[in-house]
C-alpha positions in Angstrom: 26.4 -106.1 -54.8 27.7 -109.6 -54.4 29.2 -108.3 -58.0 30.7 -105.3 -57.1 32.7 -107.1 -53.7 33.9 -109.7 -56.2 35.4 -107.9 -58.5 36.9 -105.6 -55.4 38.5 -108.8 -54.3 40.0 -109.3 -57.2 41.1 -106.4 -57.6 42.9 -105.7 -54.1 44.0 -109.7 -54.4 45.8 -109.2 -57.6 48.1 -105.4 -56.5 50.8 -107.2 -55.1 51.3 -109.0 -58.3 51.8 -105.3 -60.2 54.0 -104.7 -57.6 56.2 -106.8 -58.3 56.9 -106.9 -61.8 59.7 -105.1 -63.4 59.4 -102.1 -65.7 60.6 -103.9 -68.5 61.2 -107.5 -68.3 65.0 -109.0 -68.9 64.2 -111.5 -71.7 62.6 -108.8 -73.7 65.8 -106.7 -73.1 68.0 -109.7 -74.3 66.2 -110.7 -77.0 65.9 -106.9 -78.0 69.5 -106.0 -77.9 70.6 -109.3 -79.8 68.4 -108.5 -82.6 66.2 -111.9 -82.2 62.6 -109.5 -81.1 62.4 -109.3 -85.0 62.5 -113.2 -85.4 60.3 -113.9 -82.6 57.7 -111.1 -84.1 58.3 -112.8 -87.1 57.4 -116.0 -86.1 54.4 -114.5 -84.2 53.2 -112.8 -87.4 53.0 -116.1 -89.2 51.6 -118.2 -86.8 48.8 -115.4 -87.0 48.6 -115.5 -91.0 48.9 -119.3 -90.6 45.5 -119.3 -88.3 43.9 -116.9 -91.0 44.2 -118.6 -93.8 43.0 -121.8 -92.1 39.8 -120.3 -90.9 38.9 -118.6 -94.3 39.3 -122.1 -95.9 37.5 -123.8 -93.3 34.6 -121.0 -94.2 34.5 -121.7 -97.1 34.2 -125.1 -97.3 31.4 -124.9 -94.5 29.5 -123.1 -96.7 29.9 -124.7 -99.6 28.8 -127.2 -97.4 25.7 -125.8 -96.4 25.1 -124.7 -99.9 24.9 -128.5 -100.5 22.5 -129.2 -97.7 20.2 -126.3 -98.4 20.1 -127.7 -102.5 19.6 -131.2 -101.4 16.7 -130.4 -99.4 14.7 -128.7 -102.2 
């Protein structure tokens, strides 16, 4: 119960906030209509590849790791 009220809260507290906001927001717009959405996307994308990459290496190389550990101990 204490749950359900909390969330409710929440919920209720945070209306006036959707309220608020515009249907489309002005940066987006700008960005939009000058053509710079496709860098900013861009950049996004990369930073996303970028993070990928890292964590399959790091996998790797914590495995290889543990590969290591489990020969070592045998």
């Amino acid at each position: 119960m204490k749950l359900l009220s909390a969330f409710l809260f929440f919920c209720l507290l945070s209306m006036p906030l959707l309220a608020n906001t515009p249907a489309e927001p002005e940066m987006a717009e700008a960005l939009r209509s000058s053509g710079k959405i496709y860098v900013v996307v861009l950049v996004i994308a990369l930073v996303f590849v970028g993070l990928g990459i890292y964590l399959f290496r790091l996998d790797r190389k914590v495995s290889k790791l543990e590969k290591e550990s489990q020969s070592d101990k045998s």
